[in-house]
N, C-alpha and C positions, 0 to 999 in steps of 0.2 A: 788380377783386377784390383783397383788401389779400392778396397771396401773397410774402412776404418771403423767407421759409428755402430757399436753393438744391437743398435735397435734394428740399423737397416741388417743386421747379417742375420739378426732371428726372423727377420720377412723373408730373409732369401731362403731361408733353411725351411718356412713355409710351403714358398713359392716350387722347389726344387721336387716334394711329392706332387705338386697341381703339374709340374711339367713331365716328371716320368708317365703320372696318366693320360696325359695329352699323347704319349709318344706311344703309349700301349693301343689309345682308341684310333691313331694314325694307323697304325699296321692294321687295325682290325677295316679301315674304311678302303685301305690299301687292298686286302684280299676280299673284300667285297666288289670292287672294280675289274680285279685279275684275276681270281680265280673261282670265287661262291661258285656252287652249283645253282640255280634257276630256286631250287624249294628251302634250298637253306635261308632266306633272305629273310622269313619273321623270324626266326632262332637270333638271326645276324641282331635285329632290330632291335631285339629285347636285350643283346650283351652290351649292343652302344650305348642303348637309353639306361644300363646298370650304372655303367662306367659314366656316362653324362652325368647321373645324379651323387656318384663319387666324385667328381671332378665339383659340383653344385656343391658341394656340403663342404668342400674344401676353400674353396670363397667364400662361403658367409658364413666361416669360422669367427666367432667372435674376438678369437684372439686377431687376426689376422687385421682387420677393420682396427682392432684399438692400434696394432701396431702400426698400419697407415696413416693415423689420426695423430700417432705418437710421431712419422717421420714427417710429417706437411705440417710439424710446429718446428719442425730443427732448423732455425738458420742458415747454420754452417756443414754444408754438403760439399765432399766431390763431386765436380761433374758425373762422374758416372754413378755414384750414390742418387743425384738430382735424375738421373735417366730411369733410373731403374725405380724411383719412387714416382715416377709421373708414367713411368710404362705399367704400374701394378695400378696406378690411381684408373687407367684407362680402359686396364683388363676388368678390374672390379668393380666399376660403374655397372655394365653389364650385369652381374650376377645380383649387384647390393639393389637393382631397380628393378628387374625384369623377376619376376616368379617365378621360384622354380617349378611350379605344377607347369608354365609355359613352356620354360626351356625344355624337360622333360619332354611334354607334349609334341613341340618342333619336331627333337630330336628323333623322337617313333616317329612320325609322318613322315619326316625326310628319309630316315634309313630305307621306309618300306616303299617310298615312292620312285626309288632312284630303278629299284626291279621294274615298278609300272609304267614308267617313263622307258625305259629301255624295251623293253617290249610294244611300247605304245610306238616309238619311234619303230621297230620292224616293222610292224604291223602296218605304219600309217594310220594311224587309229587314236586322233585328236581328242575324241570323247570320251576312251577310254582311261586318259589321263588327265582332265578338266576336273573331275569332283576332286580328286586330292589336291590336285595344283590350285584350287579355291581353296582349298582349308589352308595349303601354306602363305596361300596370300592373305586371309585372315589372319592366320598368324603373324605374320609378320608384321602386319600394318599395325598388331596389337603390343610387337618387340617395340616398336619405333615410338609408339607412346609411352609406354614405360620408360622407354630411353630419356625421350625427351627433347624440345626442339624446338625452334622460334617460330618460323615461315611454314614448316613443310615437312612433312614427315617423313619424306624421301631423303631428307638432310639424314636422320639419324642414322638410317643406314648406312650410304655414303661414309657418312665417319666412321664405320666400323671396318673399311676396307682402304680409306686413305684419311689418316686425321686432318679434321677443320674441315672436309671438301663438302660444298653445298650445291644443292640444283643450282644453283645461281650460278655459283662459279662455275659450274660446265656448262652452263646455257653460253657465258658470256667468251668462253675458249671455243666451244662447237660452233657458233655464230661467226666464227673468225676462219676457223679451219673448213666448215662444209662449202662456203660458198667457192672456195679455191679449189678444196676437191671435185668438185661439181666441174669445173671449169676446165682442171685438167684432165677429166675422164672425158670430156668432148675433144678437146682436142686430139688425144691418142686413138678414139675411135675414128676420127675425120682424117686423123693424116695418111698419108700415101701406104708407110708401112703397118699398116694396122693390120690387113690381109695377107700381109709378104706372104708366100709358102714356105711350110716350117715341116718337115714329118714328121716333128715330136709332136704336132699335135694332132696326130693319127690317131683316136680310141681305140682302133683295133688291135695297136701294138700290145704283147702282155711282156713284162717284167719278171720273170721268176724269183718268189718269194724270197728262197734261201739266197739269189743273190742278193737282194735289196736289203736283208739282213746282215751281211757280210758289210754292205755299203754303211748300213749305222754301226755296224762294230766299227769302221777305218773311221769315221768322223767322229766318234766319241774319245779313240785314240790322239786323232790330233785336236780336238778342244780341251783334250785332258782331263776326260771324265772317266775315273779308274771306274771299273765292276769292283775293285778289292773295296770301292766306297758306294757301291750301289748297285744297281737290276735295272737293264733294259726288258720291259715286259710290252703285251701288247692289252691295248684296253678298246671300246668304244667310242672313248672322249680320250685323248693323250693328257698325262697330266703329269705332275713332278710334287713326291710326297716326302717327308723329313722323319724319318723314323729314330735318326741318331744322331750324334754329332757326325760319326762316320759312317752313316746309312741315309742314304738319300734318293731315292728311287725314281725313274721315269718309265715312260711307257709310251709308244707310238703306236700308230693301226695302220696298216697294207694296203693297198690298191692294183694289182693285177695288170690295172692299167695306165697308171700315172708313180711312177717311181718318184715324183718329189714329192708323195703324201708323207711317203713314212721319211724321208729323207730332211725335209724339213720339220716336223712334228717333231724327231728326233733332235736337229738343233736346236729349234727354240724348248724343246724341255731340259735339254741340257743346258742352256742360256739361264735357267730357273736351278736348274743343280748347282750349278758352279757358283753362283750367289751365296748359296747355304750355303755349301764346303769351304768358303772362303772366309766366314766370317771369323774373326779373330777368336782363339781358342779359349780365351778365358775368359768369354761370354756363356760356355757350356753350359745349360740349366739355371740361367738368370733371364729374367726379363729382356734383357738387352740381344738375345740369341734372334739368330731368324730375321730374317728380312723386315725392314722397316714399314711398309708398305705394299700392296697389291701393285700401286701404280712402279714404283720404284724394280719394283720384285719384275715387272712386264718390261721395263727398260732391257735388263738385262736378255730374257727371252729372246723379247723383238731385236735388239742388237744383233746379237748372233747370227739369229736367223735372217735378216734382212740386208744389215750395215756390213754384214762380214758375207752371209751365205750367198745370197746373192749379186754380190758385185761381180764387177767384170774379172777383175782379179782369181777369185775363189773359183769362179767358174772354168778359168783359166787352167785353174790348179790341178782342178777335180775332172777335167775333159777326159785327161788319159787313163783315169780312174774307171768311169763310165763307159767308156769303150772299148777297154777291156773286161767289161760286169758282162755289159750287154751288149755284144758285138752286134748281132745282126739286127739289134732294133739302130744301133746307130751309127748306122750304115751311110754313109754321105750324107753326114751329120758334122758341121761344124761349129768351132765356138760361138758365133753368132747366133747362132740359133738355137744353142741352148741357153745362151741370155736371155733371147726374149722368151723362149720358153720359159725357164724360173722365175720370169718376169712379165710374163702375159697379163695384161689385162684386159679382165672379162668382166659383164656386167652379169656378176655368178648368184648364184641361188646362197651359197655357204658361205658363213663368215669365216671358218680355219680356212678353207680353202682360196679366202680373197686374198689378193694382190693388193699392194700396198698401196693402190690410190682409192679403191673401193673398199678397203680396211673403216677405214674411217668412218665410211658412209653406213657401214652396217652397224657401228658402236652407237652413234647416233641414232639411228633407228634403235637401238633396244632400250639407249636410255631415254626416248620418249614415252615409250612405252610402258618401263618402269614405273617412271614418274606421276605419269596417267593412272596405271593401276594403283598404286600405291595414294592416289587423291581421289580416288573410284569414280574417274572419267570414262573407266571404262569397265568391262568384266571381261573374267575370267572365260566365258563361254563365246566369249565375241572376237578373243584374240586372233584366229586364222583370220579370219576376214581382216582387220586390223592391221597385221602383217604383212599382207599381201598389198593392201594399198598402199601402205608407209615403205612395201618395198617397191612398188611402183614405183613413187613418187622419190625415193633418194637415189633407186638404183639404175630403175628404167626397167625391170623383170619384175616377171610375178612367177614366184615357183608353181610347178605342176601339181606338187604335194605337198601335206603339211610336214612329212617327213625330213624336205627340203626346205622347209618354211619354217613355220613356230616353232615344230621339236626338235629342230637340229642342236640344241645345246642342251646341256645337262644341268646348268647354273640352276632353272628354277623347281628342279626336282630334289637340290641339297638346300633350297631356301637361302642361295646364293642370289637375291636382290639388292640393288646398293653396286654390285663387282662388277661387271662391263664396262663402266665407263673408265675402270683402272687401265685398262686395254689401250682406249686413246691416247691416255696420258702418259704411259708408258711408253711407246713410240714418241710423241713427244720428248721424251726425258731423254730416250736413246737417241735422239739428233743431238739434244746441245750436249749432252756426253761425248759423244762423235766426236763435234767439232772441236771442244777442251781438248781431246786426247790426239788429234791432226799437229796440235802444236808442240806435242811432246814426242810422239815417235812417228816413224815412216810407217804410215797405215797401209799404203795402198801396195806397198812395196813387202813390208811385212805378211801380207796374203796373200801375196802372189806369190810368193817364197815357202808357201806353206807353215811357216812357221808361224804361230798365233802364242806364242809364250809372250812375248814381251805385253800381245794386247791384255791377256788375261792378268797379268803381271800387275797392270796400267787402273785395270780395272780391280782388284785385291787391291790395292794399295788404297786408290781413292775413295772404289765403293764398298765392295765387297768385306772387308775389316770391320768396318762399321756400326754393322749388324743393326738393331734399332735405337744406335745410341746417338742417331740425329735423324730429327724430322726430315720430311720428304723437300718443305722449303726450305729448312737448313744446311742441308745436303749438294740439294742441286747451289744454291749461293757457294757454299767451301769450294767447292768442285769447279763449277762452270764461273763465278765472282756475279753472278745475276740472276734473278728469279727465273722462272721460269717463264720461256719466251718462243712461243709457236713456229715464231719466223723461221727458227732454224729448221725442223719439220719439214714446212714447205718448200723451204729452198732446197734442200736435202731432195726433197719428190720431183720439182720443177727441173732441178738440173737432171736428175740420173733418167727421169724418163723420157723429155726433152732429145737428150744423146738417144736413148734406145733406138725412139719412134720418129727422131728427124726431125723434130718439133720447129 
């Protein structure tokens, strides 16, 4: 990495212990997901919130501040000197604003509430997880002042998971995109094959476990996600964690009855692996490592899983796969109809679980909601009710339980506020990615070949190298030669489900 200016290389030589403990408290949050036992979780809590207040003391080292102060007078930067002192200036806003009796504080309430949340989710038992999920809503709303903000305090979080993004500018992208999604979820319910008969969508069929596992070892194989760089495990919430340069971990969960839970959960967390492994090597333990953004970081996910997994193509690929896993569920089962299977739209209880035209509709709903709590439009004790109307009204359903309702996600038990609306935007991103990369290789041809080297290839080169040494709107202009632009999104949804459903 061209790093010449001796001030920037003693920040980095700072910087390089704040990331090995970042990468120590990663595994420990890692095996609190996979494998804790149920009573170890306040042990768990109090080794995060140690290491939180190591990681705290290592920010508001005073040296560390003069040496910041020292490289935002230096004129003459490499680029990637200028990256890496505007990525520490953004890291350390954070610690140099917010208190550490606060961060500390988060940090125990979130560790211990991720057990109560997960328990409250079996249980169905809304109330049992509302007094802590109040305190992190306090908390937080207390982050975003400290932070700092013009309009809306719902800003400052927002910019902690994609920089510069404001209510405003997802009011004024959601405004554009819901009323379209709305419009093509009427029509694929209205049209003729909406009901066709399909026997994948028989609940009573079951999937055997060990096969479906076998079925995520073959697609990890062919998206080129070595185990020698990482762990397929199974968790509650699927997620994808960075423990090393060459440690990167993902995790799906089973369903007995629907083999594209774990099947897709598995691609799109490997769509979040392959980002990390890809990024150019001699960003290792600099500022510049790691994904540039949430939204950024979901392009890739959603990619995989959508633009690749479910096309016709892939499906194509994968029939003779499936039919041999599970003979006798797919029994006078043809490719047709596991397209619209991997491609059903429902007007579903679950956000993993939606389809990519009610994708949307549910991101929308959370970051109303967000936004609401976070300007105390509403409370914390009101939310099932709240959810259920606002799923009413985007989806057309109201879940049976809060299990299927409010708790289905985990974000607001890590004090992960501010993150969902990366999800929309990320889809987004993964369309006009799409379409840049139509004009450089044979995509459709390429997937149905099985072959996905050249797309990953496509994708390292332009995005994945990168790492965070260009903004989200920097990126997408190098990349696509224009800002970011919804249209492709929608046409992207309009055509492929159009073909499905006979439109």
């Amino acid at each position: 990495m061209n790093v010449q200016n001796n001030t920037v290389k003693k920040l980095l030589e700072k910087y390089r212990e704040i990331a090995l403990l970042n990468e120590i408290i990663s595994t420990l949050h890692w095996d609190l997901n996979v494998n804790l036992p149920r009573k170890g979780s306040e042990q768990r809590s109090h080794q995060i919130t140690y290491l939180t207040s190591l990681i705290t003391d290592k920010w508001i080292d005073p040296e560390i501040k003069f040496l910041l102060d020292e490289c935002n007078s230096i004129e003459k930067l490499t680029q990637e000197e200028k990256a890496i002192v505007r990525n520490l200036n953004r890291a350390a806003k954070f610690y140099f604003q917010v208190p550490k009796k606060l961060i500390l504080e988060q940090s125990e309430i979130t560790s211990r509430a991720f057990v109560i949340w997960s328990e409250a989710k079996v249980n169905n038992d809304f109330k049992s997880f509302e007094p802590i999920l109040s305190k992190i809503v306090d908390l937080t709303r207390s982050v975003a002042d400290y932070l700092g903000y013009k309009e809306n305090p719902y800003d400052a979080l927002l910019d902690l998971y994609e920089p510069d993004l404001t209510a405003a500018q997802c009011r004024t992208i959601f405004e554009k995109v819901q009323p379209s999604l709305t419009q093509l979820l009427q029509k694929v319910i209205k049209s003729k094959s909406y009901n066709k008969a399909n026997p994948l969508l028989d609940s009573q069929k079951e999937y055997a476990l060990d096969l479906q596992k076998k079925l995520c070892d073959f697609i990890s194989t062919k998206l080129h996600y070595s185990y020698d760089e990482g762990r397929l495990d199974i968790s509650s919430h699927p997620f994808t964690t960075t423990l090393g340069r060459h440690d990167v971990r993902i995790t799906t969960r089973y369903d007995r009855h629907d083999f594209k839970e774990a099947l897709y959960s598995t691609i799109h967390e490997i769509g979040h692996a392959l980002y990390e492994l890809g990024i150019d090597k001699h960003y290792s333990g600099t500022p510049l490592e790691g994904g540039v953004s949430l939204g950024i970081h979901e392009s890739q996910s959603r990619f995989w899983e959508n633009q690749v997994g479910r096309s016709r193509e892939f499906v194509s690929y994968i029939e003779p796969i499936l039919s041999t896993l599970f003979q006798t569920e797919f029994q006078n089962v043809d490719q047709d109809m596991i397209l619209r299977y991997v491609n059903d739209v429902r007007q579903s209880y679950i956000r993993t679980e939606a389809d990519e035209v009610t994708y949307g509709l549910h991101i929308i709903l959370r970051f109303q909601i967000e936004n609401d709590l976070m300007n105390k439009k509403i409370q914390t004790k009101n939310l099932p009710e709240v959810w259920n109307v606002m799923m009413k009204k985007y989806i057309g359903v109201v879940p049976p339980t809060d299990r299927e309702g409010v708790l289905q996600d985990v974000h607001w038990s890590m004090g992960s506020i501010g993150y969902f609306p990366t999800y929309l935007l990320g889809n987004l991103y993964a369309a006009q990615f799409t379409a840049s990369m139509k004009k450089k290789i044979s995509f459709e041809k390429t997937i149905a070949k099985g072959d996905l080297l050249p797309i990953l290839n496509w994708l390292r080169t332009n995005v994945h190298t990168h790492g965070s040494m260009l903004f989200p709107k920097d990126l997408i202009k190098q990349v696509t030669g224009e800002a970011l632009n919804a249209d492709y999104y929608l046409e992207y949804l309009q055509k492929k489900y159009s073909t499905i459903y006979n439109l």
